[in-house]
mmCIF file of the N, C-alpha and C atoms, coordinates in Angstrom:
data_MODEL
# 
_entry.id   MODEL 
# 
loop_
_atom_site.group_PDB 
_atom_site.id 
_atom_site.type_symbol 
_atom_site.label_atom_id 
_atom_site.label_alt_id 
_atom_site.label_comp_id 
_atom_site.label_asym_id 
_atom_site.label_entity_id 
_atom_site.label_seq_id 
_atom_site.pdbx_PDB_ins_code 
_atom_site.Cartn_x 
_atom_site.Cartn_y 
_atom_site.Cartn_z 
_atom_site.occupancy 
_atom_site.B_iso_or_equiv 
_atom_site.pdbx_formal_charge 
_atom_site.auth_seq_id 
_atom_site.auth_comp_id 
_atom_site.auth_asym_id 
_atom_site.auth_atom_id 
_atom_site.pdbx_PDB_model_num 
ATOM 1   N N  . UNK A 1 1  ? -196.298 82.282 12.122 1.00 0.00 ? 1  UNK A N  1 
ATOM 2   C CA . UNK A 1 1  ? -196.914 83.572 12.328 1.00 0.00 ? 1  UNK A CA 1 
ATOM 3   C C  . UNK A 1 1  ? -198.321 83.350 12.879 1.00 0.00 ? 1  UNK A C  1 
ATOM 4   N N  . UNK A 1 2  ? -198.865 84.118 14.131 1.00 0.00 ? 2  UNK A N  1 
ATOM 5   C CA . UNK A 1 2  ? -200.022 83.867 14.482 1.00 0.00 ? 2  UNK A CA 1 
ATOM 6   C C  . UNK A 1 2  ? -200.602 85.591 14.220 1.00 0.00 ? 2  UNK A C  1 
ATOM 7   N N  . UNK A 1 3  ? -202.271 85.224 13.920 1.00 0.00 ? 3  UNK A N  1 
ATOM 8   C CA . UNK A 1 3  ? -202.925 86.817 13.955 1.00 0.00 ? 3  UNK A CA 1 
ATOM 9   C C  . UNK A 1 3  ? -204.190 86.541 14.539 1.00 0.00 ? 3  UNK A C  1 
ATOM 10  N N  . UNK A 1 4  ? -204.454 87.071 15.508 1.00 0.00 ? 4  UNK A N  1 
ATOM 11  C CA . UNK A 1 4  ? -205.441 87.261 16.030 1.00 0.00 ? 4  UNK A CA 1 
ATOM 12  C C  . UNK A 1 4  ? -206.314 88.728 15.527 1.00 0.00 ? 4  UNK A C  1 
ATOM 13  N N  . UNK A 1 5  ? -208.080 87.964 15.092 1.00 0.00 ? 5  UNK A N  1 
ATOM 14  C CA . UNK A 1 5  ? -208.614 88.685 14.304 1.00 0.00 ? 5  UNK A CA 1 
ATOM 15  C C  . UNK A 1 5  ? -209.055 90.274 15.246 1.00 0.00 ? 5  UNK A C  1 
ATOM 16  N N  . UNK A 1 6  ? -209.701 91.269 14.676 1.00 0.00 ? 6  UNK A N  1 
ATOM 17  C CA . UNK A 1 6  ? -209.954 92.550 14.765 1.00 0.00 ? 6  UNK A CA 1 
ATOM 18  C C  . UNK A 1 6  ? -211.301 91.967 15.869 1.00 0.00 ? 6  UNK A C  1 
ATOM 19  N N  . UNK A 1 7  ? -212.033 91.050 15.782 1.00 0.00 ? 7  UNK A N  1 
ATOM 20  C CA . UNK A 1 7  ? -212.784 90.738 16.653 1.00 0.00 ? 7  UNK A CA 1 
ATOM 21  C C  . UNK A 1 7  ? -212.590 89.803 17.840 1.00 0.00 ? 7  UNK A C  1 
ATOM 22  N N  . UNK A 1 8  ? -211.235 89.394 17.615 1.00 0.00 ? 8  UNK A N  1 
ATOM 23  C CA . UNK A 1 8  ? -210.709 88.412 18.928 1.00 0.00 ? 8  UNK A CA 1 
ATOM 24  C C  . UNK A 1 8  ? -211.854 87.238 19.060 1.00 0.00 ? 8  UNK A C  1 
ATOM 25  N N  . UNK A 1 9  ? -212.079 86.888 18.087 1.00 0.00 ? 9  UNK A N  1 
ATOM 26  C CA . UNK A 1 9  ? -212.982 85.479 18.040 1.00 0.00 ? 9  UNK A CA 1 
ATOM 27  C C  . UNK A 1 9  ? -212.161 84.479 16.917 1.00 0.00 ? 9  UNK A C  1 
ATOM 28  N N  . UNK A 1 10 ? -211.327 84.712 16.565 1.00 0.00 ? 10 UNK A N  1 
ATOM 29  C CA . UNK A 1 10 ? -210.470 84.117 15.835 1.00 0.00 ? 10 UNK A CA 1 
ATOM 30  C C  . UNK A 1 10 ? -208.473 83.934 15.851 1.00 0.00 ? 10 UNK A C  1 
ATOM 31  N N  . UNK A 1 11 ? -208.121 82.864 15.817 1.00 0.00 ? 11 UNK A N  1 
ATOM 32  C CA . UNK A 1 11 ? -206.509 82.842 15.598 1.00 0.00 ? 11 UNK A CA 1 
ATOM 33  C C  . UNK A 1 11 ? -206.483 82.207 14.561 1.00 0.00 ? 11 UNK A C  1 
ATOM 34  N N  . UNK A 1 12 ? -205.246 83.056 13.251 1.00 0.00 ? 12 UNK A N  1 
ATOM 35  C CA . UNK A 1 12 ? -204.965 82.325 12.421 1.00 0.00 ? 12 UNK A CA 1 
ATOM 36  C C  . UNK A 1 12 ? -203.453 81.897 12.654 1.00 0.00 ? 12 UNK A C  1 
ATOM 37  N N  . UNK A 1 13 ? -203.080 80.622 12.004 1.00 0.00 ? 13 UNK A N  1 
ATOM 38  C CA . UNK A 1 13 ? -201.780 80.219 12.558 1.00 0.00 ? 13 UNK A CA 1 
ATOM 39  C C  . UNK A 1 13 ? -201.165 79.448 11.652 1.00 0.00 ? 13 UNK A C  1 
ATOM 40  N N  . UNK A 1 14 ? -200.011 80.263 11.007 1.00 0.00 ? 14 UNK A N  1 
ATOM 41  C CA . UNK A 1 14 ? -199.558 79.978 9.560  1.00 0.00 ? 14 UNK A CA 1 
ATOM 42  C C  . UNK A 1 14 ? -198.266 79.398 9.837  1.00 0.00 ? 14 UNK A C  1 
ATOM 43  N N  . UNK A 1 15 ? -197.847 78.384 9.304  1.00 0.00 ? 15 UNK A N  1 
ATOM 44  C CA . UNK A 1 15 ? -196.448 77.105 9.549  1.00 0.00 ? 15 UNK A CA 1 
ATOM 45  C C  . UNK A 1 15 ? -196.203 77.159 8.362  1.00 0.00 ? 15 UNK A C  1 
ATOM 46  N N  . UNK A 1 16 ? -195.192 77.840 8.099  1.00 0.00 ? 16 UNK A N  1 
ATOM 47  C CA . UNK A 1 16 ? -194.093 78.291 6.582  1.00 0.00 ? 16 UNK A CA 1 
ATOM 48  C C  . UNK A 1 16 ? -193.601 76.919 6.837  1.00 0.00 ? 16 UNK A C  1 
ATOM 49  N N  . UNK A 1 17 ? -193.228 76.247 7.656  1.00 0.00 ? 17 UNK A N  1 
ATOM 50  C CA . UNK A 1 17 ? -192.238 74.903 7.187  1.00 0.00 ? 17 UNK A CA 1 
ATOM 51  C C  . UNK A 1 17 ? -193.125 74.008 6.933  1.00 0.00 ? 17 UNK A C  1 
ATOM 52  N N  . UNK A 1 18 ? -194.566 73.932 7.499  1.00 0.00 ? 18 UNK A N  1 
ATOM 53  C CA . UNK A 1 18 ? -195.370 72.901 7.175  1.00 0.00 ? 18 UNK A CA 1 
ATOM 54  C C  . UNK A 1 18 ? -196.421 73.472 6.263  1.00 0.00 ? 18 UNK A C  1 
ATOM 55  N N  . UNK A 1 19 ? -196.751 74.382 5.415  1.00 0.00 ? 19 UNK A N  1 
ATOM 56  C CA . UNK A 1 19 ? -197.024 74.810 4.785  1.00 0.00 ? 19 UNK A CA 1 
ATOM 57  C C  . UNK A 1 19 ? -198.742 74.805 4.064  1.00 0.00 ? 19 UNK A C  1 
ATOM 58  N N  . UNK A 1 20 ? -198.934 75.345 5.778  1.00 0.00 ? 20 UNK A N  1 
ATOM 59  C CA . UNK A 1 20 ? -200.184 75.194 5.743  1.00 0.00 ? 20 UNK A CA 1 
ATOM 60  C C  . UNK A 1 20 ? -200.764 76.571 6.266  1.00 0.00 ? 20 UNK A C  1 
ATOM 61  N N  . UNK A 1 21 ? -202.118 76.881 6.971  1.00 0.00 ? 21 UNK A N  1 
ATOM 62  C CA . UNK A 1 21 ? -202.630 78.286 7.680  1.00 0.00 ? 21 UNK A CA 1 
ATOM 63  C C  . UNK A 1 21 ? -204.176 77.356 7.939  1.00 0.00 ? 21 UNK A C  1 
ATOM 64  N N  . UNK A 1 22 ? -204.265 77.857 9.470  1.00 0.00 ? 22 UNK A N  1 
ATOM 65  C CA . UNK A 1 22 ? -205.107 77.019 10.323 1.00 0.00 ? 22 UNK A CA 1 
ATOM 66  C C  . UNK A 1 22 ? -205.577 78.071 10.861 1.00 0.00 ? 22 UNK A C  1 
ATOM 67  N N  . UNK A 1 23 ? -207.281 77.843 11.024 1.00 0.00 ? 23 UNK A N  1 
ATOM 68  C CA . UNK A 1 23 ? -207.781 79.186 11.793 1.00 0.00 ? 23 UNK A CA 1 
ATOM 69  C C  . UNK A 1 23 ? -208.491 78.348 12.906 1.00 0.00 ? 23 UNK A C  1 
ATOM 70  N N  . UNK A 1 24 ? -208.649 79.225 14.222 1.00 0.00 ? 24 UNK A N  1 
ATOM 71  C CA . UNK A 1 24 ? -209.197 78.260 15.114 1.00 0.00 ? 24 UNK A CA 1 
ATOM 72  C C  . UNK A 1 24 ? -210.490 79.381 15.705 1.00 0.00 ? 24 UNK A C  1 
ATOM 73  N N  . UNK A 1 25 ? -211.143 78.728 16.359 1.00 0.00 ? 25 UNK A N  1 
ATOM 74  C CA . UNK A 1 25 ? -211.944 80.013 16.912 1.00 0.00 ? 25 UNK A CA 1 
ATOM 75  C C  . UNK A 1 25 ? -212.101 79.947 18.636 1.00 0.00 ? 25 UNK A C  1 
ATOM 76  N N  . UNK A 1 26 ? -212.195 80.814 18.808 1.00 0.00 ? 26 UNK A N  1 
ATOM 77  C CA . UNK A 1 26 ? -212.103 81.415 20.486 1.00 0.00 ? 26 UNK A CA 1 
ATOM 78  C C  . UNK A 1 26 ? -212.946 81.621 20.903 1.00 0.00 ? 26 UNK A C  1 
ATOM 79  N N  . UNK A 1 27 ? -213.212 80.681 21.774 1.00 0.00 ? 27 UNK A N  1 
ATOM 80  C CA . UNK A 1 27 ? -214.931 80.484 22.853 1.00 0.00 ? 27 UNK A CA 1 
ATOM 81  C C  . UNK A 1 27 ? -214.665 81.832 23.829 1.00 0.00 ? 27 UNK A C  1 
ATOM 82  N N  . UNK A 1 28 ? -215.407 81.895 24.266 1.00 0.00 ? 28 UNK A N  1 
ATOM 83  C CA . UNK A 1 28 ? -215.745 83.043 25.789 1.00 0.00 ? 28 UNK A CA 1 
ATOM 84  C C  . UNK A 1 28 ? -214.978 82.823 26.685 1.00 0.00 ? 28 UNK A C  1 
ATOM 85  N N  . UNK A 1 29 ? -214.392 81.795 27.136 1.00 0.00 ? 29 UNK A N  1 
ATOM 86  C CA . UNK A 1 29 ? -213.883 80.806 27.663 1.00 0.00 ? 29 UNK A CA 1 
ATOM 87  C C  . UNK A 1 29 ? -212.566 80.634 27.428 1.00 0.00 ? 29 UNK A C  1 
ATOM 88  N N  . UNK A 1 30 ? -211.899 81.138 26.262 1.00 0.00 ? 30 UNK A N  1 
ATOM 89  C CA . UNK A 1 30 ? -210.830 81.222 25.748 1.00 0.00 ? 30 UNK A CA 1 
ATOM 90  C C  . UNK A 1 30 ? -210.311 79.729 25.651 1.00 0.00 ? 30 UNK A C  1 
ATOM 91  N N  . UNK A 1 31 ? -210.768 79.083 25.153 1.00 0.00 ? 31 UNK A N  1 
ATOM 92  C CA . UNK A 1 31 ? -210.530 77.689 24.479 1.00 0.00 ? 31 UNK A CA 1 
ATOM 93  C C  . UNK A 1 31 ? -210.486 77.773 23.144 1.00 0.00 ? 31 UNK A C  1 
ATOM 94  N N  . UNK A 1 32 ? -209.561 76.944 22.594 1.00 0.00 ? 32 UNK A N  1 
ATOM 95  C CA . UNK A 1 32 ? -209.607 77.261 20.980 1.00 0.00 ? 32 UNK A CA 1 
ATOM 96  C C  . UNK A 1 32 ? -209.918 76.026 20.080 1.00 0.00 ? 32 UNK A C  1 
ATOM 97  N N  . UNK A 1 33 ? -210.935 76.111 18.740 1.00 0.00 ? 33 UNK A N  1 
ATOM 98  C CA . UNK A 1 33 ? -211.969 75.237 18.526 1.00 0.00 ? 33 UNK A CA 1 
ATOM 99  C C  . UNK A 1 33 ? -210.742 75.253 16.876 1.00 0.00 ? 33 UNK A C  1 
ATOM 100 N N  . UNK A 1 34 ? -210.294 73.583 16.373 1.00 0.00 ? 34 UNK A N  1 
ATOM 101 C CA . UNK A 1 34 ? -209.912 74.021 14.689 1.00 0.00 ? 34 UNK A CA 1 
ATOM 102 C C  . UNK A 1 34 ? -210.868 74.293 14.154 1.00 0.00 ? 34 UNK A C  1 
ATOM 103 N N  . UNK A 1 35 ? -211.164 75.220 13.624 1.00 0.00 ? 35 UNK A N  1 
ATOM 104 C CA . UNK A 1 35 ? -212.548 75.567 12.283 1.00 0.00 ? 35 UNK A CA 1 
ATOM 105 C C  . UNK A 1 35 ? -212.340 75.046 10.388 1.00 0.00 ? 35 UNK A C  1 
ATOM 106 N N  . UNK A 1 36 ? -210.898 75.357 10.190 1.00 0.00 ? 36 UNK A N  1 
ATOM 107 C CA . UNK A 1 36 ? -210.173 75.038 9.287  1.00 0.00 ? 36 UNK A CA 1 
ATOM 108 C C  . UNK A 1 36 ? -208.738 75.146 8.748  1.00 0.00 ? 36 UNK A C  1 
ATOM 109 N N  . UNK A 1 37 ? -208.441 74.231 7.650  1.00 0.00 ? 37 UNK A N  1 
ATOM 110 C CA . UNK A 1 37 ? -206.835 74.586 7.462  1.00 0.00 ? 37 UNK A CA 1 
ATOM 111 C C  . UNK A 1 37 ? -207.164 74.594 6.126  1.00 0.00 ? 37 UNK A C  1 
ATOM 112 N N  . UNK A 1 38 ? -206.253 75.162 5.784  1.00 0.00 ? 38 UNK A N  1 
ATOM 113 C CA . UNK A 1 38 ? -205.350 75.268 4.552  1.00 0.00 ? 38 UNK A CA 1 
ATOM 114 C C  . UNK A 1 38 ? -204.113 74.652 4.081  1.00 0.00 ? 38 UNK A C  1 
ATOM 115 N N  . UNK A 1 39 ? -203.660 73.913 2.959  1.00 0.00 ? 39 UNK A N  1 
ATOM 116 C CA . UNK A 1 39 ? -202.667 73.407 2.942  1.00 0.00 ? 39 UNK A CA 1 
ATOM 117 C C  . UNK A 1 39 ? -202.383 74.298 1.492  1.00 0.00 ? 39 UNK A C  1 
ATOM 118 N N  . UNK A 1 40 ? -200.713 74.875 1.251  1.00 0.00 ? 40 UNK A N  1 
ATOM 119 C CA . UNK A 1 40 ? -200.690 75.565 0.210  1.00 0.00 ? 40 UNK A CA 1 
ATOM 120 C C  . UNK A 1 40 ? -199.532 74.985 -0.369 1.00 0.00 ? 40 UNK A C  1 
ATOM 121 N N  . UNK A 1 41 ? -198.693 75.030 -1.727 1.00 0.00 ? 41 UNK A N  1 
ATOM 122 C CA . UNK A 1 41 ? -197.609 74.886 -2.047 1.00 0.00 ? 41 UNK A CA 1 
ATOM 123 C C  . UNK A 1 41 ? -196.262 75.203 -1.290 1.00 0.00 ? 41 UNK A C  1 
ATOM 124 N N  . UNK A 1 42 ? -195.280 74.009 -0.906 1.00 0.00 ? 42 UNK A N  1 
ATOM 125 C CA . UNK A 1 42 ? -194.043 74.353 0.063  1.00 0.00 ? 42 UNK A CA 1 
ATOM 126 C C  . UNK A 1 42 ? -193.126 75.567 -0.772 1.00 0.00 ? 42 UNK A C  1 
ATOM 127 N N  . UNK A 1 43 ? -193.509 75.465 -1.814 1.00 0.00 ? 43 UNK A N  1 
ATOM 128 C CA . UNK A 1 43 ? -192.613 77.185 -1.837 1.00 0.00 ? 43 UNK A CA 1 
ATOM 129 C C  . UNK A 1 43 ? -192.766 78.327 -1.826 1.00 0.00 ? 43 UNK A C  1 
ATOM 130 N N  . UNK A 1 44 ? -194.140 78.118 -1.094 1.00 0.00 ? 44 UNK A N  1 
ATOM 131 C CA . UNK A 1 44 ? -194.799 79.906 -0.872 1.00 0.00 ? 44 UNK A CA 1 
ATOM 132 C C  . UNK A 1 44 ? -194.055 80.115 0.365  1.00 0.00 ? 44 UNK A C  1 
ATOM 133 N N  . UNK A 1 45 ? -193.289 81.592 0.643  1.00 0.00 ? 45 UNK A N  1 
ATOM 134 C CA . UNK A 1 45 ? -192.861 81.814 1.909  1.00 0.00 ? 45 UNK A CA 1 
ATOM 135 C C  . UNK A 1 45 ? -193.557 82.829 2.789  1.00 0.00 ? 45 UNK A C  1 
ATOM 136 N N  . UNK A 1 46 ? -193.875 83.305 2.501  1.00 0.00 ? 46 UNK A N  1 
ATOM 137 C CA . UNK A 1 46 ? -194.985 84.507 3.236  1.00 0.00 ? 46 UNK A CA 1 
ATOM 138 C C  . UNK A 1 46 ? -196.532 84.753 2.262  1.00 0.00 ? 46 UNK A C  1 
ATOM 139 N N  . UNK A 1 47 ? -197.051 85.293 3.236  1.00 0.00 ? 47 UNK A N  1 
ATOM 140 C CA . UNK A 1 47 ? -197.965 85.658 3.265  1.00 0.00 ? 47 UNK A CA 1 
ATOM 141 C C  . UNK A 1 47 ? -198.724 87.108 3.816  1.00 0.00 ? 47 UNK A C  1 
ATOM 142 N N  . UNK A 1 48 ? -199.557 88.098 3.096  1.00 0.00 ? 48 UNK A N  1 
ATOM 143 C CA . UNK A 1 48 ? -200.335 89.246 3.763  1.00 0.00 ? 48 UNK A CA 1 
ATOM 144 C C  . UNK A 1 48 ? -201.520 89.326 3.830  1.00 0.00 ? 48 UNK A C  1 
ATOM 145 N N  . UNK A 1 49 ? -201.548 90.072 4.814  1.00 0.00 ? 49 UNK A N  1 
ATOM 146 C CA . UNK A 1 49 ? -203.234 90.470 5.458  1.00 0.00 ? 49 UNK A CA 1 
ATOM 147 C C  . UNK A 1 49 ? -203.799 91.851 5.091  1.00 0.00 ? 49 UNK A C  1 
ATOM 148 N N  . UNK A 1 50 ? -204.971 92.004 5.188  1.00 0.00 ? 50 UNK A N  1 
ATOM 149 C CA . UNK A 1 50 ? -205.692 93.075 4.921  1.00 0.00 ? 50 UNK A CA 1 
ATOM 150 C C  . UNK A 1 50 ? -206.467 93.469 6.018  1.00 0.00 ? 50 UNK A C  1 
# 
């Protein structure tokens, strides 16, 4: 699942099989920078946003 934030300076990018959520950030330029990940327990299957 990918979400691109309300300010379009951010992609988050969540891998249910690898069970992690990675946010990257988005230059002017539209290049994308890793900022951070997350690694969570393999039996979480979803996830929500606010």
């Amino acid at each position: 699942m990918m979400l691109l934030t309300a300010t379009a300076r951010f992609l988050l990018v969540s891998a249910t099989n690898g069970a992690s959520l990675t946010a990257y950030r988005i230059s002017p330029d539209s290049n994308l920078k890793k900022v951070a990940s997350l690694v969570w327990d393999a039996r979480m299957s979803d996830w929500v946003t606010r």
